[in-house]
N, C-alpha and C positions, 0 to 999 in steps of 0.2 A: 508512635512507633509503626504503626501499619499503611501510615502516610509514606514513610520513608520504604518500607519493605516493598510497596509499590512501586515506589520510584525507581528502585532499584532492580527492578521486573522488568519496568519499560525501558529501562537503559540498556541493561543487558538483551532485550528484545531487539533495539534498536541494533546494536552492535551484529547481533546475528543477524539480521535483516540485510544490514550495509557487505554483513559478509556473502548471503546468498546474490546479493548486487552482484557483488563482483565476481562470484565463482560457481553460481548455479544457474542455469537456464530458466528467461527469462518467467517461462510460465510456472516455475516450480517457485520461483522470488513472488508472483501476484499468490500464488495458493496460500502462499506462506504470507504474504498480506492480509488477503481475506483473512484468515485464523486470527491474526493476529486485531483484525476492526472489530471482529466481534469479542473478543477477550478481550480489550479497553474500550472505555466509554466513547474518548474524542482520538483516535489514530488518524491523524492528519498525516503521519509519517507514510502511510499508504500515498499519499498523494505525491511526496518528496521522493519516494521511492520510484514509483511510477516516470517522475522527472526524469530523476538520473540515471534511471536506465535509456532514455531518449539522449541523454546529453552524453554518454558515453559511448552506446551502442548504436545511435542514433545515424540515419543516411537518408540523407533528401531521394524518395522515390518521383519519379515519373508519374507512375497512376496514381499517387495521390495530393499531385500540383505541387510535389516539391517540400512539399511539411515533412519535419523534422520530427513531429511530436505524435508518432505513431502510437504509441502504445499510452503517452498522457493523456490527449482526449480521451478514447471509451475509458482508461482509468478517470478521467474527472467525472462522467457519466454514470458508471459502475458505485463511483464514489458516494454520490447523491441518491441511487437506487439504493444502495445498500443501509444509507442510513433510515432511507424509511421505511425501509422493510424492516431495520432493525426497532423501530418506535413500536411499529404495529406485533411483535411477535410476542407472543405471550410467556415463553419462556424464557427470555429476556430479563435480568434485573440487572440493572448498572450498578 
């Protein structure tokens, strides 16, 4: 039962997540990511999130050679920091 209550957590997490994608500024959707990596164990959805905002919002700049995936990389980099900082914190329990 508390496997499903779960489940049912991340769903509806997700949904709110896909809606700040598409109707809250970009930085108030990664806030709302972070909160949301530390409250589940494996939030990968951070990462997919990160995506679609580049695939939606996304525009080849000039200074930075034309990449599209401006806000994916340091989200893949933030991604990888955060989990190990999240290993090492003490008040942490998954």
């Amino acid at each position: 039962m508390a496997i499903a209550n779960q489940l049912w957590v991340r769903i509806l997490s997700d949904i709110i997540l896909l809606g700040s994608i598409l109707w809250a500024p970009f930085w108030l959707t990664m806030i709302l990511a972070i909160i949301l990596f530390f409250y589940f164990e494996n939030f990968y959805e951070f990462l997919a999130a990160a995506l679609l905002i580049d695939l939606i919002y996304g525009v080849p700049e000039a200074r930075f050679a034309g990449i599209i995936l401006i806000t994916f990389i340091p989200s893949l980099i933030l991604f990888f920091t955060l989990k190990f900082v999240k290993k090492r914190l003490l008040i942490y329990q998954p």
